[in-house]
Each structure stands twice: as structure tokens, then as C-alpha cells.
C-alpha positions as CSV (number, residue, x, y, z in Angstrom):
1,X,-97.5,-66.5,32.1
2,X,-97.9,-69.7,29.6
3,X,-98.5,-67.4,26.8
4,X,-95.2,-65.9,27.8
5,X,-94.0,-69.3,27.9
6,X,-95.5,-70.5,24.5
7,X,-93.9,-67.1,22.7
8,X,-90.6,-68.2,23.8
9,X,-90.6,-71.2,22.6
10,X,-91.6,-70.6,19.8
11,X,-89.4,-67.6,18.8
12,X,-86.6,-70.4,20.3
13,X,-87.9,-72.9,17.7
14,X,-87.7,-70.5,14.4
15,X,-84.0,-69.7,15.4
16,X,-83.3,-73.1,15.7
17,X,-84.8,-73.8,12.6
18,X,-82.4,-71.0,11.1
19,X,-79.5,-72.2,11.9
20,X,-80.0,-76.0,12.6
21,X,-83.7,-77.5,12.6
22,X,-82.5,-80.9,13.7
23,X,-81.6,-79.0,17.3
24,X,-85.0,-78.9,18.3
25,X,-84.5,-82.1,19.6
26,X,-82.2,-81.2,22.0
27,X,-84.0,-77.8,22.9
28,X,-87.0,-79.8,24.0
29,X,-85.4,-82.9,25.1
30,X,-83.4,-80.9,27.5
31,X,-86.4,-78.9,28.9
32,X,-88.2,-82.1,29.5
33,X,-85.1,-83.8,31.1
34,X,-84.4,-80.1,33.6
35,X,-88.0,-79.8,34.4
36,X,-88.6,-83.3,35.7
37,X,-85.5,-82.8,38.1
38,X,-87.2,-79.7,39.6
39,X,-90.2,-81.3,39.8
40,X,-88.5,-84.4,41.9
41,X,-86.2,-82.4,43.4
42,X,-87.8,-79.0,44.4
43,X,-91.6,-78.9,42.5
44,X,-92.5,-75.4,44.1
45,X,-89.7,-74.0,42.2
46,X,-90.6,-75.6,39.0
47,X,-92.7,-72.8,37.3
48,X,-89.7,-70.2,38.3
49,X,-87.0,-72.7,36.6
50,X,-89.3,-72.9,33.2
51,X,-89.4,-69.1,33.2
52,X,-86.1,-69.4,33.4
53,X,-85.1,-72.0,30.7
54,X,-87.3,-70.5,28.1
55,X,-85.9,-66.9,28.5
56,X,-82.2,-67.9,28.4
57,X,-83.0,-70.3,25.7
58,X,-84.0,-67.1,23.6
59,X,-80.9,-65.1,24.4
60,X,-78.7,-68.3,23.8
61,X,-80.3,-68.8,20.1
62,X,-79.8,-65.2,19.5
63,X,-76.2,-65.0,20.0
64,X,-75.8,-68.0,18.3
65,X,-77.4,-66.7,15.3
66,X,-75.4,-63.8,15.2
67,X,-72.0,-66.1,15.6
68,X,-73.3,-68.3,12.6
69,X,-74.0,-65.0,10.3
70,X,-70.7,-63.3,11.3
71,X,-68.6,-66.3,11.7
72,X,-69.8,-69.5,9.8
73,X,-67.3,-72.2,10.2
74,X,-67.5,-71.4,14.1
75,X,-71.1,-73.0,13.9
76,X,-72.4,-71.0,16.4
77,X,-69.0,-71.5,19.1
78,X,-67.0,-68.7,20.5
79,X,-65.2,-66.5,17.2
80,X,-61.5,-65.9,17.5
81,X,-61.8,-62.2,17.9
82,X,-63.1,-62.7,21.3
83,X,-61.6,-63.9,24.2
84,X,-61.3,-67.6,23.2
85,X,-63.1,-70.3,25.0
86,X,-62.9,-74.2,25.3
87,X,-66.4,-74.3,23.6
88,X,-65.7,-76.1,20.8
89,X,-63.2,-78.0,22.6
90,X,-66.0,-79.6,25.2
91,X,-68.7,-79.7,22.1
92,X,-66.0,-82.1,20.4
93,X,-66.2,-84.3,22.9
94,X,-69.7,-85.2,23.2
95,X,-70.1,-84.8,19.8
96,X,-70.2,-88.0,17.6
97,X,-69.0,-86.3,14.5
98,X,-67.5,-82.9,14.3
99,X,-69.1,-80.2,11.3
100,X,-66.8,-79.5,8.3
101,X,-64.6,-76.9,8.6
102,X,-64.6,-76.6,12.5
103,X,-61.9,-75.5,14.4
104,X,-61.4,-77.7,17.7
105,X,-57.7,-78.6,20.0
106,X,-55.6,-81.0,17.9
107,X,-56.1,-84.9,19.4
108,X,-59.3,-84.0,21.3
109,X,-60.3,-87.7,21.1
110,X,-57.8,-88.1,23.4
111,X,-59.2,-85.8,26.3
112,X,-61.8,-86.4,28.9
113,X,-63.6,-84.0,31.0
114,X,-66.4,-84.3,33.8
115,X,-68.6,-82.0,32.0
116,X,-68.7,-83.7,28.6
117,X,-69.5,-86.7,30.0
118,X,-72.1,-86.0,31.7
119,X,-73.9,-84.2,28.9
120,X,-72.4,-87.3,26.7
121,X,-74.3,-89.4,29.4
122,X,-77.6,-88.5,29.5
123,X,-78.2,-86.9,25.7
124,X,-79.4,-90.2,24.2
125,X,-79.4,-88.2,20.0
126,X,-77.0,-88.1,17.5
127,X,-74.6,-85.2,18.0
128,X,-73.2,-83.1,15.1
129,X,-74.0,-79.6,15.9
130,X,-72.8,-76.8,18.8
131,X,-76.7,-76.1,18.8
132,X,-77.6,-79.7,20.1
133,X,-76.2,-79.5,23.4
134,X,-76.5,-76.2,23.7
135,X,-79.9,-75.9,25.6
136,X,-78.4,-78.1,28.4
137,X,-76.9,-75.1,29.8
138,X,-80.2,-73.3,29.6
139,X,-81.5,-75.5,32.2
140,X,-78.4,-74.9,34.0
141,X,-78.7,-71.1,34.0
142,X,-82.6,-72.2,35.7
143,X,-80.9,-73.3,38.3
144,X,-78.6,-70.2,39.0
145,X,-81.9,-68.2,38.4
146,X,-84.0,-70.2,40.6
147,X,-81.7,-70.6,43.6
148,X,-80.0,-67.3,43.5
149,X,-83.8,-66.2,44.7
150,X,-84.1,-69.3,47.6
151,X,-80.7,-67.8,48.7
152,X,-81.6,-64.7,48.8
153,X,-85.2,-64.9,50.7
154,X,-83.0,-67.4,53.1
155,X,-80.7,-64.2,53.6
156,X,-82.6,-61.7,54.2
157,X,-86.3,-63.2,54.1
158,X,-87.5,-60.5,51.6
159,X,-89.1,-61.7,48.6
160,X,-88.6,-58.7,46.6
161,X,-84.8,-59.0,47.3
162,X,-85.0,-62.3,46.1
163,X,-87.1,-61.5,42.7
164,X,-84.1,-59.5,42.3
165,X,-81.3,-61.4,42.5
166,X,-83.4,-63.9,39.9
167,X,-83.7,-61.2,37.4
168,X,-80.0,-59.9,37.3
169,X,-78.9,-63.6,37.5
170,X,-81.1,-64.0,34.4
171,X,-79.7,-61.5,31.8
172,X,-76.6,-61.1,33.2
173,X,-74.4,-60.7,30.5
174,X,-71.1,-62.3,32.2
175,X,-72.9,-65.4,32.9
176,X,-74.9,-65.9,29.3
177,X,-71.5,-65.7,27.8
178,X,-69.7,-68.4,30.4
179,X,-72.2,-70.8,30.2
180,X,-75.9,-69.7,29.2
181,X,-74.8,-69.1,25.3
182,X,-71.0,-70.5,25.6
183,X,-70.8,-74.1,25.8
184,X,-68.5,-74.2,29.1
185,X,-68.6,-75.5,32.4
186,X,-67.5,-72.3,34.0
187,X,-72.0,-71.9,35.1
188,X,-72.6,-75.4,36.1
189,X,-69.9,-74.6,38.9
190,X,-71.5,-71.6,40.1
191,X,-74.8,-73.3,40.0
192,X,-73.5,-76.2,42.0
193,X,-72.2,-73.3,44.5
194,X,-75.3,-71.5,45.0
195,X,-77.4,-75.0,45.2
196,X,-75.6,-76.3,48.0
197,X,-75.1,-72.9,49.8
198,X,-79.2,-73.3,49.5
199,X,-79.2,-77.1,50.6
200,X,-77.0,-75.9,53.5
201,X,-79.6,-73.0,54.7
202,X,-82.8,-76.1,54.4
203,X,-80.3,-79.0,56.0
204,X,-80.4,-80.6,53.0
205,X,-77.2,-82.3,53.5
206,X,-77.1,-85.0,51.0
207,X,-77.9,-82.9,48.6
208,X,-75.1,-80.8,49.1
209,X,-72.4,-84.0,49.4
210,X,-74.0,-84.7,46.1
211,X,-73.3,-81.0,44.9
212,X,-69.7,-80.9,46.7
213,X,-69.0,-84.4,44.4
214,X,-70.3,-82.9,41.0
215,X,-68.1,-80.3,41.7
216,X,-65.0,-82.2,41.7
217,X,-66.2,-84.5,38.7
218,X,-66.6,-80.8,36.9
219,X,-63.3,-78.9,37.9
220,X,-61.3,-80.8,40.9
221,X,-58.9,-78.0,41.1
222,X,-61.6,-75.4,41.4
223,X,-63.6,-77.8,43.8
224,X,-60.7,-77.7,46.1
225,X,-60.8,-73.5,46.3
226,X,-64.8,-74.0,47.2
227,X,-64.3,-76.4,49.8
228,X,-63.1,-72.8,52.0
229,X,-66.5,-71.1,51.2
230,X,-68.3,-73.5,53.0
231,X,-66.7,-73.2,56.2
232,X,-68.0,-69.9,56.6
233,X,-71.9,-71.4,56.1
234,X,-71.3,-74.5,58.4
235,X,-69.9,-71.6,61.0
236,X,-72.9,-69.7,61.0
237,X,-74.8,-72.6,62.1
238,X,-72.4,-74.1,64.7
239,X,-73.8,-72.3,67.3
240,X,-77.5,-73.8,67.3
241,X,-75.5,-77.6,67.1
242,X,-73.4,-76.4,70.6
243,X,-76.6,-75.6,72.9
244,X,-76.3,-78.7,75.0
245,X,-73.9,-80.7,76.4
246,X,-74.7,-83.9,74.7
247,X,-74.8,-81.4,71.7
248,X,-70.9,-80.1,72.4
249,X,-70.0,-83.9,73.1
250,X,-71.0,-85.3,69.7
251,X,-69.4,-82.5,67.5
252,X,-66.5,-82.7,69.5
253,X,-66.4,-86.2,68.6
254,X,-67.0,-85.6,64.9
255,X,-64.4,-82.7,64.8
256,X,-61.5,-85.2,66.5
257,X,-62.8,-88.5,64.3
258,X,-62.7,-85.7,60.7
259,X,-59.6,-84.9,62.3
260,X,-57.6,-88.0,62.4
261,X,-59.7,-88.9,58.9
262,X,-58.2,-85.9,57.2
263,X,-54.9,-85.8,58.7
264,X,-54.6,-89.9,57.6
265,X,-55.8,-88.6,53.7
266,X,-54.0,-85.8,53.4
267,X,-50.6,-88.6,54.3
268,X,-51.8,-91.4,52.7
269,X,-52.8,-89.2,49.4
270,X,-50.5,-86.6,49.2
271,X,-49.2,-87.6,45.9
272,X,-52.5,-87.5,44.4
273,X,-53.2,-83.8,46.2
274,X,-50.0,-82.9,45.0
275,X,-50.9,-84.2,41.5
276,X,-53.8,-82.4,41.7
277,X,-52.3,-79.3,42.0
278,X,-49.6,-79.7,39.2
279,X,-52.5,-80.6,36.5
280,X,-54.1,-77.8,37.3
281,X,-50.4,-75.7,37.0
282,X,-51.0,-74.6,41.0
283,X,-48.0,-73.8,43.0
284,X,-49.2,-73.6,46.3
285,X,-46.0,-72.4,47.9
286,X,-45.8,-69.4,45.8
287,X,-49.7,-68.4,45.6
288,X,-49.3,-68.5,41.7
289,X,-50.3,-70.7,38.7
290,X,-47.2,-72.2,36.9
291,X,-45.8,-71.3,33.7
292,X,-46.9,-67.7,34.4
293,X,-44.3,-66.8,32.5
294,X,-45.5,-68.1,29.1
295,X,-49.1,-67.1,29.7
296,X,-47.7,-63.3,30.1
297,X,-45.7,-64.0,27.2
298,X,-48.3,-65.2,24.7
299,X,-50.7,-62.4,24.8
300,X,-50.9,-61.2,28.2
301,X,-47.8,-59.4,28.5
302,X,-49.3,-55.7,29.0
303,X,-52.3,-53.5,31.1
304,X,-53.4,-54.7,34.2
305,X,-52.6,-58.5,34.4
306,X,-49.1,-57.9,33.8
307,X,-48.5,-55.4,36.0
308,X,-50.2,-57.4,39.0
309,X,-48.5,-60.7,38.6
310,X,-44.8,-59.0,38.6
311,X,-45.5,-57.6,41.7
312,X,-44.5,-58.8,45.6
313,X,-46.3,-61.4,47.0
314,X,-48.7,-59.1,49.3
315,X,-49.0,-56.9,46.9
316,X,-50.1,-59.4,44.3
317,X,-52.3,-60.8,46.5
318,X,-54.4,-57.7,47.2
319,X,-54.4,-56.4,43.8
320,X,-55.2,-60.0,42.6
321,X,-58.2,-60.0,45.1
322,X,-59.1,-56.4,43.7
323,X,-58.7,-57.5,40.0
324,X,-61.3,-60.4,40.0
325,X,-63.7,-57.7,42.3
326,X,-64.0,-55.6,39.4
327,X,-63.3,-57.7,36.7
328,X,-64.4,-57.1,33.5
329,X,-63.3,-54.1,32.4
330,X,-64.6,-51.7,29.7
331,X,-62.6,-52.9,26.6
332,X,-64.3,-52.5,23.2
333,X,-61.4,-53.3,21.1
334,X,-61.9,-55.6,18.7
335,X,-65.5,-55.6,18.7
336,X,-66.1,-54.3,15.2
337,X,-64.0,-55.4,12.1
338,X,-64.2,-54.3,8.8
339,X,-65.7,-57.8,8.0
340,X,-67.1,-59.0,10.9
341,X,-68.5,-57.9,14.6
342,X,-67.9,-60.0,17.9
343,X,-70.6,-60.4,20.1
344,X,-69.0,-61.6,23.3
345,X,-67.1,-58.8,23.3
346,X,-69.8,-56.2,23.2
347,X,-71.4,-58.2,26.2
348,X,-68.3,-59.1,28.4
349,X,-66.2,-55.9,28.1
350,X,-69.3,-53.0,27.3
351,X,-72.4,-54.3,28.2
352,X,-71.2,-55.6,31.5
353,X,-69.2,-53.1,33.0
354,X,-72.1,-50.7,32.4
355,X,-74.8,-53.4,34.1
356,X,-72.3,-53.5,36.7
357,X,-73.1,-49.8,37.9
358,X,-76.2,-50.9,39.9
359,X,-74.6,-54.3,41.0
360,X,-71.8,-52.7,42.4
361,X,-74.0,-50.0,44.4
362,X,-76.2,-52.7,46.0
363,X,-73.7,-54.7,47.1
364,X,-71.5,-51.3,48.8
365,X,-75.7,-50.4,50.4
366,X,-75.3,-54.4,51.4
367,X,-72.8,-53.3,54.4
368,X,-75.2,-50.6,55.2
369,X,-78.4,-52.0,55.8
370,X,-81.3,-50.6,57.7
371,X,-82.2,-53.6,60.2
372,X,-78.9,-54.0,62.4
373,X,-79.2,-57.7,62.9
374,X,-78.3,-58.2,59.3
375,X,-75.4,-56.6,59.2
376,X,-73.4,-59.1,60.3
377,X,-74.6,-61.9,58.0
378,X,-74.3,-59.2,55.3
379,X,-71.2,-58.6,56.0
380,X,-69.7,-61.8,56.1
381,X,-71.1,-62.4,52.8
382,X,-68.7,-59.9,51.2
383,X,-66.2,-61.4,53.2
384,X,-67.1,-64.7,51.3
385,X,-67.3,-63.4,47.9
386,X,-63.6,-61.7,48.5
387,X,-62.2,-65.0,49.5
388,X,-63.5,-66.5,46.3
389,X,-61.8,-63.6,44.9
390,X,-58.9,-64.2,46.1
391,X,-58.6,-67.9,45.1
392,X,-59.3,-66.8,41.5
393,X,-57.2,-63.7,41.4
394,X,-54.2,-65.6,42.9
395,X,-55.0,-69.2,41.2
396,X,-57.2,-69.0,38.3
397,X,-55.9,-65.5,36.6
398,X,-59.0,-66.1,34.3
399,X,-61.6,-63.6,34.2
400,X,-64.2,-66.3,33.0
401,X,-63.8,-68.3,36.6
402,X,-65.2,-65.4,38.2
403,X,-68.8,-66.1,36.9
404,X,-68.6,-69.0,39.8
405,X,-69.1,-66.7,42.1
406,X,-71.1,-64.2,40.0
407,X,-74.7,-65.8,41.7
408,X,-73.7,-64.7,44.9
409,X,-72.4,-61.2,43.8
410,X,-76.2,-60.9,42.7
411,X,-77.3,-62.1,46.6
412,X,-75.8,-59.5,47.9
413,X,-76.3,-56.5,45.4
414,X,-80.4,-57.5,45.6
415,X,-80.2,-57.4,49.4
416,X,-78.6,-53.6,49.3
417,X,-81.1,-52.4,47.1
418,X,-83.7,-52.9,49.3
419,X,-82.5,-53.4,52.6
420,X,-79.7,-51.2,52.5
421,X,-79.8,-47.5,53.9
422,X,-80.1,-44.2,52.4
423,X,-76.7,-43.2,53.0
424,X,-75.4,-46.8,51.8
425,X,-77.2,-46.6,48.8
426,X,-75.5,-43.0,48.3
427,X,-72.0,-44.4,48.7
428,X,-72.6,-47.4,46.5
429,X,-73.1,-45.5,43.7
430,X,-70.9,-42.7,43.9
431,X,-68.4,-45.1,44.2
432,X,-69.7,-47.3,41.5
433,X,-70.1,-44.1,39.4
434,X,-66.2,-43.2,40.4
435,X,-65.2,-46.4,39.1
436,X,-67.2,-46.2,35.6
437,X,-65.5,-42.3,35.0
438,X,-62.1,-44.1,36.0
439,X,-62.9,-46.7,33.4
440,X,-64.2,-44.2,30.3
441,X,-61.2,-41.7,31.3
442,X,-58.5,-44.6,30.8
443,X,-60.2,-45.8,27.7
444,X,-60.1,-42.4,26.0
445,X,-56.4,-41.3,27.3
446,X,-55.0,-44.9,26.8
């Protein structure tokens, strides 16, 4: 294993010292800064989380290697073929000058965001390059990696399920180009998500506050749409707190006294809530972001998307749900160019929805699963992943949000593929085959 380690890093280091040798101080500065967290924090995950670092450290130089040969002045960020990130926007900000030649949002200087400046906050070098901050993310992706497999063991107590779920959490395609390769935020949310789901399971409970917190510093708006995942872990435990009477007495009390405390917050701050809601362009009243219009009208104004948001409000609602399910879609236009080729897009809309075969078989064997005691908690962890859906499909209408949730799409798939039944594991893919055929028939026809 640590001559696996030592040929990653230094295939890691020669691509660095391609593109931008003075990076190597942040590749190694921010593997020293991740691995002493995980030893504090959780030391008998540490040599899984290095494993981890180093591999998606490789992937993430790759790509941007390829980005810098194809598409110079994007120094590595997201090319404008693709489907555009905020990459270079959140680079600009924690940069302290900005390359020549670099495309960024007009008046960036005046912006702040959560996840800048926290990567502004603890990198302690001079900043001019996408590559410098990159590796940050790496150690974010650990995380993912790392406690994708805690939650999965926690599920369903099988190792082999869990190794699983590290793997495809690993070189997931959807995931490297949201936040393993990408500088976004879009993966530091889902790793927050599937830490405290894992803090939650080992009554870690600070832990998760602290988790719950960094997610509103990252994405309030978002934060708000997790805050409805975790009732369904706290209701899983409730009956072990309800065994005695003393038991029932004190949560009653806490339920009345978080009671009156939310019903006096969500009065005395309903301006800010409301606020809340209007920077992030929510209208809650209508299940729909605002300004839908102009979004459909600048780019998005045929396929899929289109047809879904013009629909009636149940409708749009189930298809919405549906829609971020599924989403990605097989899409290769645009890929190749006569002067140029887009990497994101061979990931995101063909490598993915091919990756996603499997993934979607496991988790369709998930419902199925051999031992009957687990197919409640199984099932229930669909359930979970289609309320996130929901949230995003109605809310978010970006396919990028979904790789929040994408860890725990991963749980679930791992469990069905080795705990799910032979007839399970049949439907799964002949419906996950169906859905691939569907996909390469519209493709060719339309």
C-alpha cells in the first residue's frame, strides 16, 4: 500500500510540475492539513482517507492537464463548452492575484462566500493559480470516500458493502467533476451530509451541530432543504430514547421547549427566513425558483427541463423528483470541436450515464434484500434520497446539486449488490438496462 501511495504522489507531482510547479505547495500542504484532522478526529480511518486523497489527487491533475492543453487561458477551470461552473468564480476569491487572461464574474471583489473563506482561512501561501487550491477538494472527496463506507457498514454491517460504496464514491465521475477536479462547493456539502448522517449513527452529536453549521456557512439555502433529511435519522432512533418513563418525560420536555424555541424564531426572524429564501430566488408558495422564466429563456428553453417546469404543480413535482433520480443524461454534444475537446462533458453526460447502469441496479436489488429485517431501513433510505430529490428537482433545477446526495445514492446501490436478492438484482438491471436503450434510442432518433 505505501508504494501505492508513493507512485501517486509522485505521478501527482510531475503533473503539477506540468502545468504549475509552484502548486506542490498546496498539494502537500493540504494533505498534511486533511490527514492531521483524521487523525484527531477519526485516526482508524486515517490510512482509508490517504488512499483516498492521493487517488483523487491523480484524477484531479489529469483533468486539469487536459483543460490547460485544450483550453489555456481557463488555467485548468471549467471550459465554456461545458456546462459552466462558478470555478473560477470561487478561485477569484481566495486568490490574491488573478492569472492573465482569465475569465472570472465582473466585480468579484465584491462577493463573499462560505466556501472561499474557509479555503482563504486556513491556506497560509500566495495564491495565483486554479491548481493551488485545488487539492483542498481532494481531501474533501477522502471524506465522501471514507464515510460513505462507515455509513454503509453502519447500514447494513457488511464490510464488503461498505468497500463498495468507497470505491464508486471514489471514481465517480459526477462527483470528480462537482468538486474532486472542479473547484466548487457542490462536494463539501455532500461530505458534510454523509459525515453527520455517520455522527448521528456513533451519537456523535457535536460533531454533527458542527456539520449542520458548516453547512449553512457553505450554502444556507441548501442547508435549509437538509435540515428534512435528518428527521428521518433522529426517527429511527426515537424509539430506544422512549423505553422508560422518565425517558418519554424528558423528550417530551425537549419536544415542547424546541417547540416554543422554534415557533418564537420562526416570528421573531421571519424577515431574515424570508430573506433567505429570496437570495436564494425560492418561492416557497409556488414550489419553484424565481425568475424561471429567464433561466428557460437563456439557454434552457427546450428537451426535458422545459417541458417539466411548464407543467401543473403535481405534475411538476413528480417529474421534478424523477428528473434529478436519473439525472444526467446521455448527451455527447459538444464534446468534440474541430479545435478543441471538453472533458467534463465526456464524464458528466457519457461516462456517467453508462457508470450509472450498475448503480441504478443495486439500488432497485436495495428494496429487495435477502435478510427481511433490513428491508425497512432499506427502504426508507430510498425514501430519503427521493426527498432530497425532490427538494432539488423543485428548488435547485441544477443537475450539479444532485452530487449532494450522490454519497448516499452509492449506500444504497453497495447494499443491493450484496445484500439484495436474486430476483432484485434481476429487476434492477433490466430496468437499469431499459433505461440506458431509452437513452441511446432518443439520442439517435432526436
Amino acid at each position: 500500500m505505501v508504494a501505492v501511495w508513493l507512485g501517486c504522489m509522485a505521478v501527482v507531482s510531475g503533473l503539477i510540475c506540468l502545468i504549475n510547479p509552484h502548486s506542490l505547495i498546496g498539494y502537500y500542504y493540504y494533505f498534511a492539513l486533511w490527514l492531521g484532522f483524521m487523525v484527531l478526529f477519526d485516526r482508524r480511518q486515517a490510512k482509508w482517507f490517504v488512499s483516498a486523497y492521493l487517488i483523487t489527487a491523480v484524477l484531479a491533475a489529469l483533468y486539469v492537464l487536459v483543460q490547460v492543453h485544450y483550453y489555456p487561458q481557463s488555467y485548468g477551470c471549467t471550459s465554456p463548452l461545458g456546462a459552466q461552473t462558478d470555478d473560477s468564480f470561487f478561485f477569484s476569491l481566495v486568490a490574491d492575484s488573478i492569472p492573465p487572461g482569465m475569465e472570472t464574474r465582473d466585480g468579484y471583489y465584491l462577493y463573499s462566500y462560505g466556501f472561499s473563506s474557509i479555503v482563504r482561512w486556513i491556506t497560509p501561501f500566495y495564491v495565483a493559480h486554479p491548481l493551488d487550491v485545488l487539492f483542498f477538494l481532494s481531501g474533501v472527496a477522502g471524506l465522501v470516500c471514507v464515510y460513505a463506507r462507515q455509513l454503509t457498514i453502519q447500514l447494513t454491517s457488511n464490510r464488503h458493502a461498505g468497500r463498495t460504496a468507497y470505491v464508486l464514491s471514489l471514481f465517480c465521475p459526477m462527483m470528480l467533476m462537482n468538486g474532486g477536479a472542479v473547484f466548487v462547493r457542490d462536494t463539501m456539502v455532500g461530505a458534510l451530509l454523509v459525515l453527520s448522517l455517520c455522527c448521528i449513527f456513533r451519537r456523535r452529536y457535536l460533531a454533527f451541530g458542527i456539520c449542520v453549521a458548516m453547512q449553512f456557512v457553505l450554502r444556507p439555502g441548501t442547508a435549509v432543504m437538509i435540515l428534512a433529511l435528518y428527521g428521518f435519522m433522529f426517527a429511527e432512533n426515537l424509539g430506544s430514547l422512549l423505553r422508560t418513563r422518565k425517558a418519554r418525560l424528558r423528550v417530551g420536555l425537549a419536544v415542547v421547549i424546541l417547540g416554543v424555541a422554534g415557533s418564537w424564531v420562526l416570528y421573531s426572524k421571519q424577515e431574515q427566513l424570508m430573506q433567505l429564501f429570496q437570495d436564494n430566488g425560492v418561492s416557497v408558495t409556488d414550489l419553484r425558483r424565481e425568475g424561471q422564466s429567464e433561466i428557460l429563456a437563456a439557454g434552457f428553453g427546450k428537451g426535458a427541463f422545459a417541458a417539466i417546469q411548464q407543467q401543473v404543480l403535481p405534475l411538476r413535482v413528480l417529474l421534478s423528483l424523477v428528473y434529478m433520480y436519473l439525472a444526467p443524461f446521455l448527451n455527447p454534444n459538444g464534446m468534440v470541436t474541430p479545435d478543441a475537446f471538453d472533458c467534463r462533458i465526456l464524464l458528466m453526460n457519457v461516462v456517467y450515464p453508462i457508470w450509472a447502469v450498475p448503480i441504478h441496479a443495486g439500488a432497485v436489488a436495495a428494496l429487495f434484500p435477502k435478510d427481511p429485517r433490513l428491508r425497512k431501513p432499506l427502504r426508507k433510505w430510498l425514501l430519503m434520497l427521493l426527498v432530497a430529490c425532490f427538494f432539488i428537482g423543485v428548488f435547485s433545477l441544477q443537475i450539479r446539486h444532485r452530487v449532494i446526495i450522490q454519497p448516499l445514492f452509492y449506500v444504497l446501490a453497495a447494499a443491493g449488490f450484496y445484500l439484495g436478492s436474486t430476483r432484485g438484482k434481476v429487476i434492477g438491471f433490466c430496468l437499469a438496462g431499459l433505461w440506458i436503450v431509452f437513452q441511446l434510442a432518443y439520442l439517435v432518433l432526436f
